[in-house]
C-alpha positions as CSV (number, residue, x, y, z in Angstrom):
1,X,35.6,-79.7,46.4
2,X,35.0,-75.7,47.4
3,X,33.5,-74.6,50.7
4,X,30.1,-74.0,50.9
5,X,29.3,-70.9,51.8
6,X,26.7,-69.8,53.9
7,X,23.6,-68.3,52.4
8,X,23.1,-65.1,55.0
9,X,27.0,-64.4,54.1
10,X,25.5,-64.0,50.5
11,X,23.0,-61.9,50.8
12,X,25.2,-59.7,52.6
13,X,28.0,-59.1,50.6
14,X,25.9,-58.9,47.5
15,X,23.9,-55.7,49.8
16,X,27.1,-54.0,50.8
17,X,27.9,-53.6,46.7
18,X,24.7,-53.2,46.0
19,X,24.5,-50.2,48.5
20,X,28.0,-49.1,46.8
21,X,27.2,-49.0,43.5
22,X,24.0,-47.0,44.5
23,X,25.7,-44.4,46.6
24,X,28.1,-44.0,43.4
25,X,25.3,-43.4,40.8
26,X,23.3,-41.1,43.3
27,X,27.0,-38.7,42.9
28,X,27.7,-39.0,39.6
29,X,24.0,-38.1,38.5
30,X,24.5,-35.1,41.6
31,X,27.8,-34.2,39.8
32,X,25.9,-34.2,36.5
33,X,23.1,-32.0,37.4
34,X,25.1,-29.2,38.5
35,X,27.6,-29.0,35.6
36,X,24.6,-29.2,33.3
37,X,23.0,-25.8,35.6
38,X,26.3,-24.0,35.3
39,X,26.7,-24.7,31.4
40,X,24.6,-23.0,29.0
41,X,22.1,-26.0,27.2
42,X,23.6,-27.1,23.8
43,X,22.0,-25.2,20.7
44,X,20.1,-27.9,18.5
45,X,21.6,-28.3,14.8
46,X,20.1,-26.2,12.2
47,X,19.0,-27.9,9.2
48,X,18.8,-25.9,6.1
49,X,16.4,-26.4,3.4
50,X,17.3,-24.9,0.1
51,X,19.9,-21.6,0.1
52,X,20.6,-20.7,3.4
53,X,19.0,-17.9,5.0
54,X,21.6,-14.7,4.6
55,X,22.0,-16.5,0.8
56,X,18.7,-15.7,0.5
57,X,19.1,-11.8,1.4
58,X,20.9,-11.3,-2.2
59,X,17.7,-9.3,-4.1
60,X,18.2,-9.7,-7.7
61,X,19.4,-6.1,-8.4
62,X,20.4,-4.7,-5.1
63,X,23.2,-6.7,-3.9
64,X,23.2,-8.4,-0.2
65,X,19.9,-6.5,1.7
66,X,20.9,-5.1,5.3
67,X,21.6,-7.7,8.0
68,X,18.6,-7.6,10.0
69,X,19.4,-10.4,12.4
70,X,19.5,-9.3,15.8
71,X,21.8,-12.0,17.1
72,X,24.1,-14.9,16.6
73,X,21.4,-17.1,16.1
74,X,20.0,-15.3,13.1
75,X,16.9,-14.6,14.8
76,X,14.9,-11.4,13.2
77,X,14.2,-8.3,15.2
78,X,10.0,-7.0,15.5
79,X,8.7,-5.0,12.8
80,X,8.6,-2.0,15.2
81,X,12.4,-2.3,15.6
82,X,13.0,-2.6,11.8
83,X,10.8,0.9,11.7
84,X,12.3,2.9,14.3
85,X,15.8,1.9,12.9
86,X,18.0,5.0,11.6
87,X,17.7,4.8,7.9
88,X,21.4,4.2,6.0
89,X,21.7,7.6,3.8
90,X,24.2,5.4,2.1
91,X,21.6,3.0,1.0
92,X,20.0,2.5,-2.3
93,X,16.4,1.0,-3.0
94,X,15.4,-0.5,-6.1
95,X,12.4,1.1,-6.0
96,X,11.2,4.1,-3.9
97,X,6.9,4.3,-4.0
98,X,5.1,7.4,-3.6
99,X,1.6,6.8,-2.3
100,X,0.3,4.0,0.3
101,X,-3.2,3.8,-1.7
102,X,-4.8,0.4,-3.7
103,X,-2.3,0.9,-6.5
104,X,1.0,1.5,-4.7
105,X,0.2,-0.9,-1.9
106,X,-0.5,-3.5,-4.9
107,X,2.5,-2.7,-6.5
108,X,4.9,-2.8,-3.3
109,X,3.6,-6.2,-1.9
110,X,4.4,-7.8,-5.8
111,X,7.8,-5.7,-5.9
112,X,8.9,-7.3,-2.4
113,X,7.6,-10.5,-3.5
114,X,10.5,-9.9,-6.8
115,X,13.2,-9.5,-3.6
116,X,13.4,-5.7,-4.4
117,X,14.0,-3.5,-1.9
118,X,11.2,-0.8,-1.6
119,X,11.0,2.0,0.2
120,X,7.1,3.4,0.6
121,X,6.5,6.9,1.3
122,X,3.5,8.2,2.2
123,X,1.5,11.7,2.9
124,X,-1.3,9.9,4.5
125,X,-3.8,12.1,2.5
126,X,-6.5,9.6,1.1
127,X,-9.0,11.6,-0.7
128,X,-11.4,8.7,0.0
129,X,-10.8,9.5,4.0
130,X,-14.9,10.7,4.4
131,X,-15.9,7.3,2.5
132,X,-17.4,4.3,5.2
133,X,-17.4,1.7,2.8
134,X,-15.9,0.6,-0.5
135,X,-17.7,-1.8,-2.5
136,X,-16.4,-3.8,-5.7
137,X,-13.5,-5.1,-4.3
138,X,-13.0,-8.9,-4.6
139,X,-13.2,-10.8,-0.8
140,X,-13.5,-6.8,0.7
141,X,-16.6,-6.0,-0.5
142,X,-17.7,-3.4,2.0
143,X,-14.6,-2.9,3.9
144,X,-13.5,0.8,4.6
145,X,-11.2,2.2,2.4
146,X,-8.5,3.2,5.3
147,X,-9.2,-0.6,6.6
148,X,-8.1,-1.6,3.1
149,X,-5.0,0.5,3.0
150,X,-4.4,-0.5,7.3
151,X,-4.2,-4.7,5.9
152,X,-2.1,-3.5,2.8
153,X,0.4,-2.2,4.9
154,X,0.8,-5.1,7.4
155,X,1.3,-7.3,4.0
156,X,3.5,-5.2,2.5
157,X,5.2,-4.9,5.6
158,X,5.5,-8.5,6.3
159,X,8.4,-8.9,4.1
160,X,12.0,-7.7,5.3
161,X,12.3,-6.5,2.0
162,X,9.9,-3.8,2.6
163,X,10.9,-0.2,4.1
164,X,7.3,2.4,5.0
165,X,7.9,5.7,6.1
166,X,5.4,8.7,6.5
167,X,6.7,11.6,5.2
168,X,5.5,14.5,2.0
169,X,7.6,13.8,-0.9
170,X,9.0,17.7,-1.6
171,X,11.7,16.9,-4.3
172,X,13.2,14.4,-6.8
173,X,16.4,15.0,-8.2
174,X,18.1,12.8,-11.1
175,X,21.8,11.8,-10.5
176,X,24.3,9.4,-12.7
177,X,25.0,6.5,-10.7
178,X,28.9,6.1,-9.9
179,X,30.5,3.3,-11.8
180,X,30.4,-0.4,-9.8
181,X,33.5,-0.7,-7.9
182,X,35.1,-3.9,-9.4
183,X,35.1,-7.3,-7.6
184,X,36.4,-10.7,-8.0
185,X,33.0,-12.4,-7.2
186,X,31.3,-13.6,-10.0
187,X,27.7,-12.3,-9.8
188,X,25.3,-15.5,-9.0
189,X,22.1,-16.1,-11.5
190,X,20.1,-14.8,-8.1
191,X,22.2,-11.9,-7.7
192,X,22.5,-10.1,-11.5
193,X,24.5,-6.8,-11.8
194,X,21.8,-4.2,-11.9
195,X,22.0,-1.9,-15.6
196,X,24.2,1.4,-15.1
197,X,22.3,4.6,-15.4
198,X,20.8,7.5,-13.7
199,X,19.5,7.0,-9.7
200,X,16.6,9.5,-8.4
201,X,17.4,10.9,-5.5
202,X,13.8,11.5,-3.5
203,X,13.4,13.8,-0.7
204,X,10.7,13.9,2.0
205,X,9.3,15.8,4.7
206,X,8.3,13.5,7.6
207,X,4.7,13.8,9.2
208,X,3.4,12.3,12.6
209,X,6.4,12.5,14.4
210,X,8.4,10.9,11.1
211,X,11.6,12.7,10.4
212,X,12.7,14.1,7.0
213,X,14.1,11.4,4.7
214,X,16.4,11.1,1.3
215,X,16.2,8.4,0.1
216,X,18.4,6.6,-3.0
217,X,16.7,4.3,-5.3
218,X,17.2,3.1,-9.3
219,X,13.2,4.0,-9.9
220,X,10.2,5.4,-9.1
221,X,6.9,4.8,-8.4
222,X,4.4,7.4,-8.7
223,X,0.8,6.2,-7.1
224,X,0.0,9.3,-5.0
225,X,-3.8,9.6,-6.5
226,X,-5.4,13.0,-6.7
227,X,-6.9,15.6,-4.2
228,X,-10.1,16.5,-5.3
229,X,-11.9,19.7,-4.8
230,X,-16.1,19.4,-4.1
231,X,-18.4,21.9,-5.0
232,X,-18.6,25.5,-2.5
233,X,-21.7,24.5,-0.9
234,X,-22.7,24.8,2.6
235,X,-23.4,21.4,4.1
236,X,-21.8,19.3,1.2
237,X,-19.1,18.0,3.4
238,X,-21.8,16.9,5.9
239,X,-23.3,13.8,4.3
240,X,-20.1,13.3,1.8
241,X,-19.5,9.8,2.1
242,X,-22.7,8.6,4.1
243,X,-25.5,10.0,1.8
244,X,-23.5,11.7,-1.2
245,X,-20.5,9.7,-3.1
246,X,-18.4,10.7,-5.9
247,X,-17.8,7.1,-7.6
248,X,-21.0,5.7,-9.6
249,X,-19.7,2.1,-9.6
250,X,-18.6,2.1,-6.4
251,X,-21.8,3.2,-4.5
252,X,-24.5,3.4,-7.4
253,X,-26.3,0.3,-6.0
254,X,-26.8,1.3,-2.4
255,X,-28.4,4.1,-3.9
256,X,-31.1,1.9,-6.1
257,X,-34.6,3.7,-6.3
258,X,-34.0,6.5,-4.6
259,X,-34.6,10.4,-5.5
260,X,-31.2,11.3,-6.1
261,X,-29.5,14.2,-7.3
262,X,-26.3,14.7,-9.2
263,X,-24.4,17.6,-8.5
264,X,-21.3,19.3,-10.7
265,X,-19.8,22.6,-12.2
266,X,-18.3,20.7,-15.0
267,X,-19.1,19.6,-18.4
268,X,-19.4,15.6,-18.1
269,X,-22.4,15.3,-16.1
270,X,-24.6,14.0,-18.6
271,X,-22.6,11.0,-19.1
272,X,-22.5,10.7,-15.5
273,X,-26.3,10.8,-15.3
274,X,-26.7,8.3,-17.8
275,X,-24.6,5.7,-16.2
276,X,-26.8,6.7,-12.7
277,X,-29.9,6.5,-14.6
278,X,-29.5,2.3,-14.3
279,X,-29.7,2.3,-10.4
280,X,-32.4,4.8,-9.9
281,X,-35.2,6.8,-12.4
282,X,-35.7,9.7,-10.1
283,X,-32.6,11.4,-11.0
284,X,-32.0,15.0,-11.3
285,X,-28.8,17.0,-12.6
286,X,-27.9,20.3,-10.9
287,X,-25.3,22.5,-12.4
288,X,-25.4,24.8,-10.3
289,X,-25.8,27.3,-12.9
290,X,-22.0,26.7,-14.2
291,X,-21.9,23.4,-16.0
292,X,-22.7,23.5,-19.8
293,X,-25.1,20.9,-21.0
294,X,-25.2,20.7,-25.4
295,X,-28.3,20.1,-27.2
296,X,-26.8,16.5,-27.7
297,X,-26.5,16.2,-23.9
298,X,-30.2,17.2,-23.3
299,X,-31.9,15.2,-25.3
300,X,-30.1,12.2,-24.2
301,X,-31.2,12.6,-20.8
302,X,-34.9,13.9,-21.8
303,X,-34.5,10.1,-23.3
304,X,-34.0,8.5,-19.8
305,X,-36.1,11.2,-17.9
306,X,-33.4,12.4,-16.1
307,X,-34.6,16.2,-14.9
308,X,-31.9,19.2,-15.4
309,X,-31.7,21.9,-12.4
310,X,-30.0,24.7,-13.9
311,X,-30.5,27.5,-10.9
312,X,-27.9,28.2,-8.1
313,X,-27.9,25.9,-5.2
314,X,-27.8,27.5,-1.5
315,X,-27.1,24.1,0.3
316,X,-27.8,21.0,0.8
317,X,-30.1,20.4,3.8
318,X,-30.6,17.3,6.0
319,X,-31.4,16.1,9.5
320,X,-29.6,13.7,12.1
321,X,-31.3,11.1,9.8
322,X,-29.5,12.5,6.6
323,X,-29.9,14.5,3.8
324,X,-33.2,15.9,2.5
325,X,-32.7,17.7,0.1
326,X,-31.1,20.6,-2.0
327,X,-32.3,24.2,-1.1
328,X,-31.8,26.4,-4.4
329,X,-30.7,30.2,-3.8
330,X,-34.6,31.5,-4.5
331,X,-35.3,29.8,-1.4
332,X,-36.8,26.7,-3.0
333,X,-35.9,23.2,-1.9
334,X,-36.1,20.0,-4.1
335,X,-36.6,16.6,-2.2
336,X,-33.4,14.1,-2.6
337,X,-32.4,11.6,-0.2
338,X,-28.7,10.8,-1.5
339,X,-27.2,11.5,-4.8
340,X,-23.5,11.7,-6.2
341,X,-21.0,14.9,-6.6
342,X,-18.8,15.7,-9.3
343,X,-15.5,16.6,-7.9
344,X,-12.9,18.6,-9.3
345,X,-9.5,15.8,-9.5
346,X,-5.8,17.6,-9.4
347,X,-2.5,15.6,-8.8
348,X,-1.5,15.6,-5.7
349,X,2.0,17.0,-6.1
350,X,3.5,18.4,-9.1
351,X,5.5,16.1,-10.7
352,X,5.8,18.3,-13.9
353,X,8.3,20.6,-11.6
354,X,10.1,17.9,-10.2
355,X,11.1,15.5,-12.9
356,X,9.7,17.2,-16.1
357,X,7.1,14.3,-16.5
358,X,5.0,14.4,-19.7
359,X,1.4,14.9,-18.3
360,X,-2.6,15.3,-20.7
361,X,-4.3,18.2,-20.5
362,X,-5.8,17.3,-17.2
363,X,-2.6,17.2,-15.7
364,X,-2.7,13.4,-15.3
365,X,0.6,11.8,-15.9
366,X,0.8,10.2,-19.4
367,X,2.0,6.7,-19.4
368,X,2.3,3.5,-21.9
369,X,0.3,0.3,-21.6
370,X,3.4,-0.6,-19.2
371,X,2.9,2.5,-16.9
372,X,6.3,4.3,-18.3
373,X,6.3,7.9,-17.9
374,X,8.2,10.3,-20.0
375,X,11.0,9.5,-17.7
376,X,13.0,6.5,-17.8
377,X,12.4,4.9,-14.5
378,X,9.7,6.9,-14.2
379,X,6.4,4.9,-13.7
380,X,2.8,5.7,-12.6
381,X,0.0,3.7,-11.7
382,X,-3.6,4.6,-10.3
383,X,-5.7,7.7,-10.1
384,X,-2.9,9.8,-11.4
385,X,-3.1,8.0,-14.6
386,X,-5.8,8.6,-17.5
387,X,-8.5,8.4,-17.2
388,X,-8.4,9.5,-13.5
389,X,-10.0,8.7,-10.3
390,X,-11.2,4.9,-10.4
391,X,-12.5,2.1,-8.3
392,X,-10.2,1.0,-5.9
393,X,-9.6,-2.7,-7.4
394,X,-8.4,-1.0,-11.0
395,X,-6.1,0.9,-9.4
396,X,-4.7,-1.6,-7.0
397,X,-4.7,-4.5,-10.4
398,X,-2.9,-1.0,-12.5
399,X,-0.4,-1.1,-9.6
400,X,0.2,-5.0,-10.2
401,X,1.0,-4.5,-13.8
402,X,3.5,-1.6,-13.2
403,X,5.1,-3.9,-11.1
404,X,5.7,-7.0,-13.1
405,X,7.3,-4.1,-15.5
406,X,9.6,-2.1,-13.1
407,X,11.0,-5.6,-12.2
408,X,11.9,-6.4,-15.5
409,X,13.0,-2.2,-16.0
410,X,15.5,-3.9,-13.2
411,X,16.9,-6.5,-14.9
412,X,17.3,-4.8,-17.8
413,X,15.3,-6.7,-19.9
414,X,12.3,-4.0,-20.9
């Protein structure tokens, strides 16, 4: 039979391990603690949905796009630092965009969406820059146009595939691009060999503290718009874009029953009155003793009541409330609250020098249904297109359809 042992003796032994074992957990967790402070933390495992990320780089004419991680752990730089980076003179878009307006900002967010690498230059000339509002636009009814092209830029932008620069395009120069140097890696359904054939070389003066650029690419965009030229009157430029508008569609209905006048030295008004005459039937032409009216003309608007003003205007007058009227050079004035100008369109650079671009007799460029110049890998989209200056959503849904076609010029398959 074993001794009995005492119950204290017990309780003591079992607290002496107890108070052991505790002083050797308390060290090891110590011990722990600071090789866990002096050791980085363990990076997390990435899981990978679908192509991995730099996989997902290779555009579908261009080849692997510039590594813009900024690390190891693949993490992307700011927008800012993509912007300020030295351009690669050795690099080559697959499409270089003239004009940040509706119908190139359209056509560069769908191009990016196509993984092309686009590279958008821009003047930063608007020739809507007086207007306060646009109207007609689908969810931006209202908006200003330079808050319209300001969010088009940040969407655009958004994408890595997307390159903006401010800058004056001054040249364009066709080259034949060198011959693929050969490889033994078989091109991936994602990654097809672009078609051989001539490259544009595009060169640019830089504005706002942007430095010149040339810049590479296998087409071009042209969506630069017009400049347009108003009427030599004093105090036109005063109420253009509050009280006096150039687009009927855009602006016809904020105008609705008021005495307006329509003012022009050129030989459409009368279709421009007509189209007027549904927002307002106080309406008065003046041609400033220039623009020809037919005997056709006249009677149509004698139909519709619309006055004709034939004598030379002095100016238009107005107040801090806006404009009151047009004073004629015999010193008469004729009341009008508002009214519409017919401006005198040119395109904005001369594209006829530069590439030898087929172009109407208003020196708009001529395209096909698919927006192909005269050029191959020429396109045009927007104002600079027949019929001319438009509403901003045409030319912004113009610049959509180029786009679907100078992705497929890309691949070859148009």
């Amino acid at each position: 039979m074993g001794r009995l042992i005492r119950s204290d003796a017990v309780a003591a032994a079992v607290g002496e391990i107890t108070e052991a074992a505790l002083a050797a957990a308390r060290t090891q967790a110590a011990d722990a603690a600071a090789t866990a402070a002096a050791e980085p933390p363990a990076k997390p495992p990435v899981v990978t949905f679908g192509p991995a990320k730099s996989a997902r780089r290779h555009g579908p004419a261009s080849g692997l796009l510039p590594d813009r991680a900024s690390g190891a752990d693949g993490s992307s730089p700011a927008a800012d630092d993509r912007l300020t980076a030295e351009p690669d003179p050795d690099e080559v878009f697959d499409v270089v965009i003239i004009g940040a307006g509706p119908a190139g900002l359209s056509a560069g967010l769908n191009l990016v969406r196509a993984r092309r690498r686009v590279l958008m230059l821009d003047s930063n000339r608007p020739r809507h820059s007086a207007t306060l509002r646009s109207h007609g636009f689908l969810t931006r009814d209202g908006v200003s146009p330079l808050e319209l092209r300001k969010l088009g830029r940040e969407e655009f932008e958004h994408y890595p595939e997307a390159s903006f620069h401010q800058a004056l395009v001054t040249g364009i120069e066709r080259m034949e691009e060198p011959s693929a140097t050969p490889t033994t890696t078989t091109p991936t359904p994602a990654a097809p060999t672009p078609p051989g054939g001539e490259l544009f070389v595009v060169r640019s003066k830089g504005i706002r503290g942007s430095g010149d650029r040339t810049a590479t690419t296998r087409a071009v965009l042209i969506a630069t718009g017009l400049s347009e030229t108003l009427p030599a009157l004093p105090g036109i430029r005063t109420y253009y874009g509050t009280d006096l508008h150039s687009c009927t569609e855009c602006d016809g209905y904020e105008q609705s029953d008021a005495p307006l006048a329509l003012i022009g030295e050129t030989d459409d008004l009368a279709e421009r009155a007509l189209l007027l005459s549904q927002w307002s039937n106080d309406l008065i032409v003046f041609t400033n003793g220039v623009a020809e009216l037919d005997a056709g003309d006249e009677a149509a608007l004698d139909a519709r009541g619309i006055g004709v003003e034939r004598r030379p205007i002095a100016s238009i007058e107005g107040d801090r409330g806006g404009m009151t009227g047009v004073a004629l050079a015999d010193g008469s004035v004729i009341l009008r609250s508002g009214g519409f100008i017919r401006p005198v369109w040119t395109p904005a650079l001369d594209y006829v020098g530069m590439l030898g671009v087929a172009t109407d007799d208003d020196g708009l460029l001529v395209t096909d249904p698919l927006g192909r110049t005269s050029v191959p890998g020429v396109f045009a989209a927007g104002d600079s297109t027949p019929p001319g200056a438009q509403q901003l959503v045409v030319a912004a849904g113009e610049g959509a359809k180029v786009a679907a076609a100078i992705n497929r010029h890309l691949m070859g398959i148009l």
